[in-house]
Structures are given as C-alpha cells and as structure tokens.
Backbone bond lengths (Angstrom), bond angles and torsions (degrees), N, CA, C in turn:
res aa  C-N    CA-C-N  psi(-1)  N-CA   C-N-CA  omega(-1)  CA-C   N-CA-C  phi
1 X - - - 1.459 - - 1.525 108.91 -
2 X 1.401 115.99 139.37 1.294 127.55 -153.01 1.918 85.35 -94.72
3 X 1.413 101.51 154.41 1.946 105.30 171.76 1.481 114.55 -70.19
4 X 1.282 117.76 -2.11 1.527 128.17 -178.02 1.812 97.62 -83.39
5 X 1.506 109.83 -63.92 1.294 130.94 175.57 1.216 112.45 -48.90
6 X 1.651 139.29 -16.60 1.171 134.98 -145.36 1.262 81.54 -127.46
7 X 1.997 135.27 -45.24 1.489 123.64 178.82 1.576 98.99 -62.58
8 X 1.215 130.73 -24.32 1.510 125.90 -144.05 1.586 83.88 -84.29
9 X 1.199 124.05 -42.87 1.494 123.92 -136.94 1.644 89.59 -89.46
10 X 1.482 110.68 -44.97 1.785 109.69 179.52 1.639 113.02 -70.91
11 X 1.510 116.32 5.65 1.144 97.23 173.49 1.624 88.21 -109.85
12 X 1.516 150.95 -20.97 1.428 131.72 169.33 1.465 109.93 -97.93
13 X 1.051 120.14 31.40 1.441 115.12 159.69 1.774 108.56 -133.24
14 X 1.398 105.16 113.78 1.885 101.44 160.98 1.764 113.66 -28.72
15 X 1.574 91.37 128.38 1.692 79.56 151.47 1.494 120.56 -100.19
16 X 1.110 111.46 144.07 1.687 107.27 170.22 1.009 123.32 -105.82
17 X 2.060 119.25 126.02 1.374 95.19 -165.66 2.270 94.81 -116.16
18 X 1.031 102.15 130.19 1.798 105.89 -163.10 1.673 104.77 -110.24
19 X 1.596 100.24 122.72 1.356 110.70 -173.37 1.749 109.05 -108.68
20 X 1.096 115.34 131.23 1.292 119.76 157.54 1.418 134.31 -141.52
21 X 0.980 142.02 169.91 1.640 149.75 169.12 1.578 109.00 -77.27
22 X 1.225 103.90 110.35 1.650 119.19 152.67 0.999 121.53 -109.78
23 X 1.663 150.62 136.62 1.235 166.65 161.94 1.755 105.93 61.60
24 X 1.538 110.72 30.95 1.238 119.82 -177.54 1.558 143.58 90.25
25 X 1.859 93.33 3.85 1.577 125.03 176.60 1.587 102.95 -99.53
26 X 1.250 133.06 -175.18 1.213 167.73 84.30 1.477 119.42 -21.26
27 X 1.214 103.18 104.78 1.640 131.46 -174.15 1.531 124.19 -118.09
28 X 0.965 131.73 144.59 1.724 131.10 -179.86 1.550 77.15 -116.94
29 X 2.079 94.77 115.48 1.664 103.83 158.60 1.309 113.91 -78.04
30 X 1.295 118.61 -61.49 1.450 124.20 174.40 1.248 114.86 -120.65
31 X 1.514 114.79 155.38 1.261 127.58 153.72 1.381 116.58 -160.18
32 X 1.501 99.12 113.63 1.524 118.57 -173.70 1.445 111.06 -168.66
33 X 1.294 118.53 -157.61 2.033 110.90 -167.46 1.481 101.54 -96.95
34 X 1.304 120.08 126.84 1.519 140.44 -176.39 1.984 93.97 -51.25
35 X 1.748 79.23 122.31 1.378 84.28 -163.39 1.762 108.21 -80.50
36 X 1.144 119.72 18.09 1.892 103.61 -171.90 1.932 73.50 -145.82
37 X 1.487 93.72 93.08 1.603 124.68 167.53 1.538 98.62 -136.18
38 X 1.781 95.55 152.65 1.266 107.31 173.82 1.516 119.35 -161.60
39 X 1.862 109.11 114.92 1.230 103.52 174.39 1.489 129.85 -89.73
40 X 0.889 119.41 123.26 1.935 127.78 -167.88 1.869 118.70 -58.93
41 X 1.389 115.28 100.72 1.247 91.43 -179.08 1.285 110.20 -78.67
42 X 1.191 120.23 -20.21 1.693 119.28 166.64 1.605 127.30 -38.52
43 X 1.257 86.09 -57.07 1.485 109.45 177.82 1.284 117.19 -111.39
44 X 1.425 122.05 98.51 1.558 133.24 -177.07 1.302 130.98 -62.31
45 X 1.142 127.41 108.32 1.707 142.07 -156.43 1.680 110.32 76.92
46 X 1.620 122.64 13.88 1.711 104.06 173.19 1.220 87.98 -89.58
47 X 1.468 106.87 151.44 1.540 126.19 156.85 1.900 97.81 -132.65
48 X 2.163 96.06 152.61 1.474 74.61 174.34 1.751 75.62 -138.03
49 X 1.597 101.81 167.45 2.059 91.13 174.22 1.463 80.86 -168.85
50 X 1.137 96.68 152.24 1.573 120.56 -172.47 1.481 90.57 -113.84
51 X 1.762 134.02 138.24 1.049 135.66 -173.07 1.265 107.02 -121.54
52 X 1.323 118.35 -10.62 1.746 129.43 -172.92 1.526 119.89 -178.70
53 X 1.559 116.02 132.38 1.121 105.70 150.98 1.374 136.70 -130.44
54 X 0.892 166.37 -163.35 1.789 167.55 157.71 1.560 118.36 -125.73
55 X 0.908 86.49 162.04 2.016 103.00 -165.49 1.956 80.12 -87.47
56 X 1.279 113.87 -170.98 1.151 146.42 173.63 1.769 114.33 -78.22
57 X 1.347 98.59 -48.09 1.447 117.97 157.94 1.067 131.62 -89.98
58 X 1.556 148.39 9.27 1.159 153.41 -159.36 1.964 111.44 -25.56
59 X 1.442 97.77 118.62 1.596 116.41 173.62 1.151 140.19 -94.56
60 X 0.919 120.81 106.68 1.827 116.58 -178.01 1.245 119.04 -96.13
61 X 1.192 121.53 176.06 1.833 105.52 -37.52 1.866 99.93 -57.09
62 X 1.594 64.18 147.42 1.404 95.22 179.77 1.970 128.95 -50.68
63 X 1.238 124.43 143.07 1.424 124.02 -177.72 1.832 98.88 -60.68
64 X 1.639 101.01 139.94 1.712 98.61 163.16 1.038 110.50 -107.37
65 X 1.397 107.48 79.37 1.753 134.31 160.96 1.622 104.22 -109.44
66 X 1.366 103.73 157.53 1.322 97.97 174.40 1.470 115.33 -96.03
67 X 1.530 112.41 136.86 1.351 117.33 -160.59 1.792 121.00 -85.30
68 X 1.306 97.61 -21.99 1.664 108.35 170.73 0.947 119.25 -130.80
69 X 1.249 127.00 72.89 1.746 157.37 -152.87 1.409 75.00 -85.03
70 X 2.143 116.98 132.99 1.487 103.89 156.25 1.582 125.71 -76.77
71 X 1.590 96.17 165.68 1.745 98.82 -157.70 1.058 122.01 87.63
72 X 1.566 115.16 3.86 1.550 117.84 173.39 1.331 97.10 -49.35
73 X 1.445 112.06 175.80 1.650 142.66 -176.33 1.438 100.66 -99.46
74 X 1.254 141.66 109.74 1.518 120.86 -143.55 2.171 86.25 -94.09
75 X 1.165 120.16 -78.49 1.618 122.40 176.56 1.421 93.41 -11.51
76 X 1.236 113.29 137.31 1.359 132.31 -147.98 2.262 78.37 -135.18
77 X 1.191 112.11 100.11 1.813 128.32 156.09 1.526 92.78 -27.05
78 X 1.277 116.70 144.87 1.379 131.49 164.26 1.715 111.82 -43.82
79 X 1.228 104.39 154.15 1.957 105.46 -154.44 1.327 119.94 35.82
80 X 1.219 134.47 16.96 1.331 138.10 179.16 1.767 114.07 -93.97
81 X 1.307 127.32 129.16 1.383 109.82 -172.76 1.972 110.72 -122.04
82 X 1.340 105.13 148.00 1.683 115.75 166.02 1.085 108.73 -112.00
83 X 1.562 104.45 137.80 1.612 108.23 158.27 1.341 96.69 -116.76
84 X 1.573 94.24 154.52 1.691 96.59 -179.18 1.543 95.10 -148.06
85 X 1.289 110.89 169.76 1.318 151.44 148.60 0.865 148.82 -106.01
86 X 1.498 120.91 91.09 1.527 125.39 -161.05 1.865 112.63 -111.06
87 X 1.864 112.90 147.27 1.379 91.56 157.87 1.525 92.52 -144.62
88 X 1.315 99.58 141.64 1.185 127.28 164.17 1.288 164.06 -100.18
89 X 1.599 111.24 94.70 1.591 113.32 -160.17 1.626 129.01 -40.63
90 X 1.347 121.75 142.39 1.294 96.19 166.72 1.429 122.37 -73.64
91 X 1.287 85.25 153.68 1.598 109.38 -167.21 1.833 127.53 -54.62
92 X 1.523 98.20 5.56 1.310 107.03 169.32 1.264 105.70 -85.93
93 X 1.398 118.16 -29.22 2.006 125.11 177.96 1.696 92.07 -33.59
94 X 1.432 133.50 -35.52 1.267 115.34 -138.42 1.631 92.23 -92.41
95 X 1.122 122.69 -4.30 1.531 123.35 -168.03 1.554 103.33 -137.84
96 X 1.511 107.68 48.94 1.842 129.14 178.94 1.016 81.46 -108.69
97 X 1.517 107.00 -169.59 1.254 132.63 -149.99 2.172 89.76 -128.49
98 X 1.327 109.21 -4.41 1.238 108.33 169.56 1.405 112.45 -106.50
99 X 1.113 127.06 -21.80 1.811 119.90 173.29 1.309 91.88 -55.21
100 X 1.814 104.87 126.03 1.414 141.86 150.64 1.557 123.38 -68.39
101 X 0.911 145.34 0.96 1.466 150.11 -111.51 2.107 95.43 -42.93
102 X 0.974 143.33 -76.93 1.334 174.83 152.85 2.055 78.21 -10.62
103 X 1.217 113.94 -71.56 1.711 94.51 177.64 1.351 118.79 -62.70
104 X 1.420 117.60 -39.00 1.291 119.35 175.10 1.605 115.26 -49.93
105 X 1.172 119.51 -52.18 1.411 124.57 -175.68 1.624 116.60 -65.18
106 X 1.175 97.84 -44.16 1.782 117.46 167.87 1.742 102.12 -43.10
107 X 1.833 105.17 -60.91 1.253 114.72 -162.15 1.654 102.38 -60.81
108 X 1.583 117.35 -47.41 1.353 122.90 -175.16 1.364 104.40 -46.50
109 X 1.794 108.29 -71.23 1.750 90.68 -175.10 1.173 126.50 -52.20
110 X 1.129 137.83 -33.56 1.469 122.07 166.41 1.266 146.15 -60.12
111 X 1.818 104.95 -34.53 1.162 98.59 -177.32 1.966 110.49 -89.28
112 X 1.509 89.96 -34.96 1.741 105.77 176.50 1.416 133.74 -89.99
113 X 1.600 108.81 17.48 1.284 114.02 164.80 1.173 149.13 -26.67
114 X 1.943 107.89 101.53 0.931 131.54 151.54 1.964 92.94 122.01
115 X 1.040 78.87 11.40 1.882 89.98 172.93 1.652 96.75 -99.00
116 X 1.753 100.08 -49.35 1.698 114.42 -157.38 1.712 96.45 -54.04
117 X 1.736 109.69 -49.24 1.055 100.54 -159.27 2.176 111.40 -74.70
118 X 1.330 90.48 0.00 1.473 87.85 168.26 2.076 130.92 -77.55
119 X 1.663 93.55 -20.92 1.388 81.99 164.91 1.392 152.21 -101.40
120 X 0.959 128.96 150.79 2.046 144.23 -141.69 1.033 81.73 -47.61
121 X 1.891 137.61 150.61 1.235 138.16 110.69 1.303 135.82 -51.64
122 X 1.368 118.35 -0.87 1.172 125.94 -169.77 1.308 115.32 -134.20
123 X 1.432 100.64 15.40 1.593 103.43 -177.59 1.703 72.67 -165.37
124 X 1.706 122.72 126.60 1.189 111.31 176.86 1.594 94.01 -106.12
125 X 1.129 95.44 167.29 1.758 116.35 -163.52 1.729 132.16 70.36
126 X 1.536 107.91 -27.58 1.427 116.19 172.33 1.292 113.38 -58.55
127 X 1.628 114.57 143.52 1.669 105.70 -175.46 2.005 95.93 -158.18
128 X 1.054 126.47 -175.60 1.038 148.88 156.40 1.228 138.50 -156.51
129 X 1.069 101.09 119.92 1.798 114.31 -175.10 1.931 111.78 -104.00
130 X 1.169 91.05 142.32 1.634 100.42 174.00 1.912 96.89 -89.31
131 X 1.395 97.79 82.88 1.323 93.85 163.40 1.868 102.09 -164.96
132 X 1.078 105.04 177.01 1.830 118.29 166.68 1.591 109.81 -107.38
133 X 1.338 114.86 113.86 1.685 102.03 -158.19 1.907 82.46 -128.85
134 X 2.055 86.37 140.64 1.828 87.30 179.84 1.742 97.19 -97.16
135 X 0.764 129.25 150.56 1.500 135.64 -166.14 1.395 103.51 -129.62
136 X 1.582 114.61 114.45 1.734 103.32 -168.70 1.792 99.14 -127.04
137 X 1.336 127.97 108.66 1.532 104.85 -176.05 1.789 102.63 -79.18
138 X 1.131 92.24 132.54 1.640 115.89 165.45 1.343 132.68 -54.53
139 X 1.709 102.07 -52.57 1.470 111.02 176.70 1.733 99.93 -173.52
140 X 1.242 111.39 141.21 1.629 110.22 -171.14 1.282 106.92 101.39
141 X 1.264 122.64 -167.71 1.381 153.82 -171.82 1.485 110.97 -131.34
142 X 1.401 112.42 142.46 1.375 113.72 169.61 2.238 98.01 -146.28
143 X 1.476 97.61 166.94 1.576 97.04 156.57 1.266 111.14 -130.45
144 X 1.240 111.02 127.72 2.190 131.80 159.48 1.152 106.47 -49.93
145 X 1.075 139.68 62.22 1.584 132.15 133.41 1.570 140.46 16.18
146 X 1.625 135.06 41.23 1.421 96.71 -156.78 1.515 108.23 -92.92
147 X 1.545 128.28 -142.27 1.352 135.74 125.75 0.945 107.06 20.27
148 X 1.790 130.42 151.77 1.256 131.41 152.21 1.610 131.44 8.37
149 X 1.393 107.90 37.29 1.457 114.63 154.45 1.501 122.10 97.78
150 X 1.865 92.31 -1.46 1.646 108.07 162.12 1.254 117.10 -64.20
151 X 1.852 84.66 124.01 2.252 83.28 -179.38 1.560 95.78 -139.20
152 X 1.322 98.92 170.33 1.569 118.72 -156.35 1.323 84.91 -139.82
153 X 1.865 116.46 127.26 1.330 124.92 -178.42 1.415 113.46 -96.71
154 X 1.705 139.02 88.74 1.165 114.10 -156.71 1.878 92.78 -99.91
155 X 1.809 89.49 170.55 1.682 98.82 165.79 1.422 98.60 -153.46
156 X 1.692 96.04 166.16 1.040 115.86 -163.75 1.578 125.70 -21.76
157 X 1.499 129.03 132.00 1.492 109.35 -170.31 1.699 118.73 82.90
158 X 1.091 112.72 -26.27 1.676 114.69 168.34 1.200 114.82 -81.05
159 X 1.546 109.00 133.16 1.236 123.94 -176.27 1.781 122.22 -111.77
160 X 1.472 111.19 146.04 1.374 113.36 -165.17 1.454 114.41 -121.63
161 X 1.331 126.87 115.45 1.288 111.25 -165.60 1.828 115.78 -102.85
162 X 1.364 124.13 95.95 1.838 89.55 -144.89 2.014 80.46 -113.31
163 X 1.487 100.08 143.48 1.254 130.00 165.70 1.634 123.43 -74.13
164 X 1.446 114.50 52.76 1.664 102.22 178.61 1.529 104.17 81.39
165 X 1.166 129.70 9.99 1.429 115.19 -160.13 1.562 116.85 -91.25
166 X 1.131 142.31 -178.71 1.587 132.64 -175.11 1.694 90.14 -110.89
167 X 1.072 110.16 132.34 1.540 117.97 -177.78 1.803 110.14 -156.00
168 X 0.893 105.22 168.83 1.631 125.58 162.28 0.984 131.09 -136.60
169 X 1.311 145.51 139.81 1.381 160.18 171.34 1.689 113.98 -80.80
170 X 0.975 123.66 105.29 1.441 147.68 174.75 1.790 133.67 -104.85
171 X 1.737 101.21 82.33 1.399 91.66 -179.70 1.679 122.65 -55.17
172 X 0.844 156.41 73.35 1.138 127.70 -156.02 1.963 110.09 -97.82
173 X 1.218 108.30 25.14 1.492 114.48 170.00 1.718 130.08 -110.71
174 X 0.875 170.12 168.22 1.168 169.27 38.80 1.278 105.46 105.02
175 X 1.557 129.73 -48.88 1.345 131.58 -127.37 0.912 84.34 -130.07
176 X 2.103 120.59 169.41 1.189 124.64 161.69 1.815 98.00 -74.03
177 X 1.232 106.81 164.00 1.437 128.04 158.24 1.861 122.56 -96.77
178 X 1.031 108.75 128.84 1.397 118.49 174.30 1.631 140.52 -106.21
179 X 1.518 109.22 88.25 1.213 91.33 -156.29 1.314 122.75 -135.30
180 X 1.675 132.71 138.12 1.592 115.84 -160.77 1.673 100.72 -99.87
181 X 1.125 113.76 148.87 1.596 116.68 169.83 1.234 109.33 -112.63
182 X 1.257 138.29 170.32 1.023 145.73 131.87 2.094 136.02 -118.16
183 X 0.677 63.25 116.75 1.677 69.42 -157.54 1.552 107.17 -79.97
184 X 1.011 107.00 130.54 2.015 123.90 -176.70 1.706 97.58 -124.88
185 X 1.631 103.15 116.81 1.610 115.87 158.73 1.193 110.68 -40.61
186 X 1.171 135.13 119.51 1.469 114.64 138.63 1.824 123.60 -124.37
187 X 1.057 119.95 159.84 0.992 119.77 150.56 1.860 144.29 -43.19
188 X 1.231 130.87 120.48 1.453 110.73 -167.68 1.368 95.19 -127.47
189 X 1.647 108.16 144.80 1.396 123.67 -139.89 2.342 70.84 -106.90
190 X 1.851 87.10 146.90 1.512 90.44 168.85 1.262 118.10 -68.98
C-alpha cells in the first residue's frame, strides 16, 4: 500500500481506539481502523461500519473478542447497544449515473443485516427499528425525515434523539454527511 492509499484509507475508515484492564492497569487493546466498515460500490461515497457493540449486560473488564465482527446482525436485542458510523451522499448520488440500485440492495443485505431488510420498498430510505437511537452529526448536513413529510434540518454537532419512530435520512446538500448513531434495543409495547 502506497502512503497516498494509507492517508486516503485513514481518512474513510474510523479509527478505533479500545481500552481495557490487564493485570489491574489501564491498557489500550487496540488501535487501528474498525474492522466491520463498508464502502458501497452501488452507492457512491456511502460507507457504513459498526465500531462497537455490548451485550444487554455489559462486563468488565471486558471479553478480548472482537466486538463488531463484520456481518454483524446490526438491530441491537433489547438492552443491547450499536455504535455506528455512517456517511452519507447527497441525495442527488441516487439519480448519477453510478447508483446500482440491485448492487446497492445486494450490498445492504450483507453488510447491514437485518436493518437492510427493514427499509420501505415503496418509500426508499424509511425504516423502523425497535430501538432508542442517539444520532450525533459529525460534519455536514443531513435531514430527519419523519411522518408525513416532517423534517428536522440538522448540522454539524446537532443531536437527534428518535424513540422507535419510522423516519428517513435525507442528504439534501452538496456534501457527504457524517454521522455516529448509537443504537439501544428496546422493547415496543403493542
């Protein structure tokens, strides 16, 4: 790998840096690029990567297993949590001459399993998850989507707190969007 390839790659891949206790200290287990990332050839400039997850019970110190093995199951079981990393093209990408639609969808189920198969065919991007997810944009612009066409314009540093709700994510600017989630299982009452 060329030093061009190696700045290119640390600026589209998270680094993760992972702390734990050995023999009763404070230790850095790893630090290197969150290994269950994924760039879309379908979809030009999405990347999505999960950087961590936790059980329902989370134990310390923690197991040295790796926690976001790719191909994780992304829906996070009640008390169960995701962090992720998302970026997001603007929303003209989808009407380029590089949207795959048929790879894109291929690419979703695989890498975002069991999220992919949550969104609308008939409304693309709308989805719902049984969870409480904190939504933090990183850098860029994005729009919150809800219901009948209610949207929330966030920027950089704005935070979104959504309850189970059916929503979509809408670049509608220039730029990619950058944004971390965290996703909390929950239970949803009938």
């Amino acid at each position: 790998m060329s030093m061009q390839q190696a700045r290119t790659d640390s600026k589209t891949v998270p680094r993760r840096v992972v702390t734990g206790i050995q023999n009763g200290k404070s230790v850095f287990v790893s630090d290197g690029p969150v290994p269950n990332v994924h760039h879309y050839e379908g979809i030009p400039q999405f990347m999505t990567s999960v950087c961590w997850t936790t059980a329902a019970t989370p134990e310390l110190p923690a197991q040295e297993v790796e926690a976001a093995p790719p191909l994780l199951f992304i829906p996070p079981a009640p008390g169960e949590t995701r962090l992720m990393i998302v970026r997001f093209p603007p929303d003209s990408v989808f009407a380029g001459p590089g949207f795959d639609p048929a790879l894109a969808d291929q690419e979703q189920a695989t890498h975002i399993p069991g999220l992919a198969e949550l969104f609308e065919q008939d409304n693309p991007g709308m989805h719902t998850t049984d969870t409480v997810d904190y939504d933090i944009v990183l850098d860029g612009e994005i729009w919150l989507e809800l219901d009948d066409g209610a949207v929330a314009h966030l920027r950089q540093g704005d935070v979104a707190v959504q309850c189970g709700t059916r929503h979509a994510w809408r670049n509608r600017g220039t730029r990619v969007a950058t944004m971390a989630f965290v996703l909390i299982g929950a239970e949803r009452r009938a």
